[in-house]
Each structure stands twice: as structure tokens, then as C-alpha cells.
NUDO-545512 format. One record per residue (C-alpha): residue number from 1; z, x, y. Coordinates in steps of 0.02 Angstrom, whole numbers, plus 50000, padded with zeros to 5 digits. Each point is the difference from the previous one (the first is absolute). Layout:
% residues N
   pos       Z       X       Y
   NUM       Z       X       Y
...
% end
This chain:
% residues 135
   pos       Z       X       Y
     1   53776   57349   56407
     2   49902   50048   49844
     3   49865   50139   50002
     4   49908   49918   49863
     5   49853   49865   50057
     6   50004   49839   49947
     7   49828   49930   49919
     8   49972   49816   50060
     9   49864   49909   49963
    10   49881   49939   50120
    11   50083   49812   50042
    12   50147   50019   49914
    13   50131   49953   50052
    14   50143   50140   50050
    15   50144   49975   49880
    16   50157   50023   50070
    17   50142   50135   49957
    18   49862   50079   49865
    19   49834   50057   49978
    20   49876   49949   49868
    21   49955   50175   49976
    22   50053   50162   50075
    23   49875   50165   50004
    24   50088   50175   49986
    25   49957   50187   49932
    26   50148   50113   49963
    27   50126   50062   49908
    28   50080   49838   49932
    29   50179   49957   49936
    30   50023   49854   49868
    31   50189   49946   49989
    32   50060   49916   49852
    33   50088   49837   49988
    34   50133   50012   50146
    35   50163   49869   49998
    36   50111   49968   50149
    37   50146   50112   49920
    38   50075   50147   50087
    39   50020   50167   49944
    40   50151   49959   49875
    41   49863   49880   49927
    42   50118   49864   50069
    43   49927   49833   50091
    44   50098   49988   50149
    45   49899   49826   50034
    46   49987   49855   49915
    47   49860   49915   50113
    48   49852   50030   49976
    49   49943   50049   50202
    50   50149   50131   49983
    51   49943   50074   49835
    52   49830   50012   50083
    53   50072   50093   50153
    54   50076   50128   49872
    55   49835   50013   49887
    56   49902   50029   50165
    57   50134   50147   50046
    58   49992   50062   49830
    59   49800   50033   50005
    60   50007   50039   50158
    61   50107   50153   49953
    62   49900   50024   49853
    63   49824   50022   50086
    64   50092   50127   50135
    65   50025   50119   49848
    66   49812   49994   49986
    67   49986   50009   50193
    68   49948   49820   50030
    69   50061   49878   50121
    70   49971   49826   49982
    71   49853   50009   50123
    72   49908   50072   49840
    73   50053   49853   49865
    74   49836   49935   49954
    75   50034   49897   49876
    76   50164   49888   49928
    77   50000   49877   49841
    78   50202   49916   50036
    79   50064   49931   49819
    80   50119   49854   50061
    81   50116   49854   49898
    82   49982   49861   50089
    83   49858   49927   50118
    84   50129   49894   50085
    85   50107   50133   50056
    86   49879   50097   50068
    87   49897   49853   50082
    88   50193   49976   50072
    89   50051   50178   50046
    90   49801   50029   50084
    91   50076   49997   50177
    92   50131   50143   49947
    93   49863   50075   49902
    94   49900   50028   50141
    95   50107   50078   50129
    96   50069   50119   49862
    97   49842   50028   49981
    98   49937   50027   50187
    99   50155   50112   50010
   100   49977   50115   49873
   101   49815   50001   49965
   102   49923   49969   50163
   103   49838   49922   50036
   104   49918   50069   49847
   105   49935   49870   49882
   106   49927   50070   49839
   107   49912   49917   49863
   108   50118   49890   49916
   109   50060   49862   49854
   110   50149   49908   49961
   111   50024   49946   49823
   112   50132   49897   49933
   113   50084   50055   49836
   114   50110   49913   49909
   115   50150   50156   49982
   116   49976   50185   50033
   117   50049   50133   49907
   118   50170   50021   50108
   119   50085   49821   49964
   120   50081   50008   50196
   121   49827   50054   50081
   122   49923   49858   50068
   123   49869   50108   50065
   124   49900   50141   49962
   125   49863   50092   50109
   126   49870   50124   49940
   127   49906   50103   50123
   128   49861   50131   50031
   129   50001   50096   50141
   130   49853   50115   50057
   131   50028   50140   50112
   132   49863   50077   50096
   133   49941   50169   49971
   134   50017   50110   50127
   135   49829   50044   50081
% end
């Protein structure tokens, strides 16, 4: 569960597994560019719903070292190769998603690219996190 609102327009429609905008005041964390590699900087998956699973657990452990959870990601902009894979690997997506993340839905966009920087990534994620301050 997030503890940033979500704006919705009067009418509109709710989107589902994002927001269209997220409100928040804090101390916030920006992560670069992460890649589903492990710590050796090694892709232990070749798919791209496994490399997600390990760029998820890679921010994840990122924004703890700022003292964020994913309850406080407010906002994610996911780099990815192909449309068709990921239109494919949605189901997978999603309960990797649910698992890890939760029932948080921040404001989001998918882009396709044609190669990142990594030439095995087939995804990358960038994320800002806001962290409350304490009152």
C-alpha cells in the first residue's frame, strides 16, 4: 500500500496497476538506470519477466539504504526492448510485481527503446521514491 495519494480526475476512469499522478512531500531518492544484473553485474536471466524480478530486487535494496520501502516509490519510467515480450510476459509481470511491490501503484510509463545501454538488459527501470518526513 502506498502512502502517497493518487490525483484522479473527476470521471476518469481508474487506471489499473498505475496512477496518472502521485502527490508526495519528503525526502526523495532518484535511482539511476537499474538492469536486471546481480551484484557480479552478471544477468542471471535471459527473459525479460525474470530480469524484471531482479531489477525490482535491485531498487528495492537500493531505496532501503535511503530508508524507503516500496510503499514510498512514487514514481517509475521502465526502459524495455521489445513491446511483444512484455505484452507476453504481463501475467508474470504482474504477480512479480504484486509480490514484491504490493498494492502500491505509482505514477508510471513504459517506453520502448530500441537497445539499452547493457546489450543483455532487456529492461531498465528508473524510480523516485519519496519518504515522509517525520512529524
Amino acid at each position: 500500500m502506498t502512502v502517497h495519494p493518487a490525483l484522479l480526475p473527476p470521471g476518469w476512469p481508474r487506471p489499473r496497476g498505475y496512477a496518472n499522478a502521485i502527490m508526495a512531500s519528503g525526502r526523495t531518492i532518484y535511482t539511476a538506470g537499474v538492469v536486471g544484473w546481480d551484484a557480479e553485474e552478471k544477468f542471471p536471466c535471459t527473459d525479460l519477466a525474470g530480469q524484471f524480478r531482479q531489477v525490482v530486487e535491485n531498487t528495492l535494496a537500493i531505496l532501503a539504504e535511503g530508508g524507503a520501502g516500496p510503499e514510498h516509490i512514487a514514481r517509475m519510467t521502465w526502459y524495455i526492448t521489445s513491446r511483444a515480450e512484455y505484452l507476453d510476459s504481463l501475467p508474470e509481470i504482474g504477480a512479480i510485481y504484486r509480490e514484491l511491490i504490493g498494492k502500491n501503484f505509482p505514477a508510471m510509463a513504459v517506453v520502448e527503446v530500441t537497445a539499452l545501454v547493457e546489450a543483455e538488459a532487456k529492461i531498465e527501470i528508473e524510480t523516485i521514491a519519496v519518504v515522509p518526513e517525520a512529524a
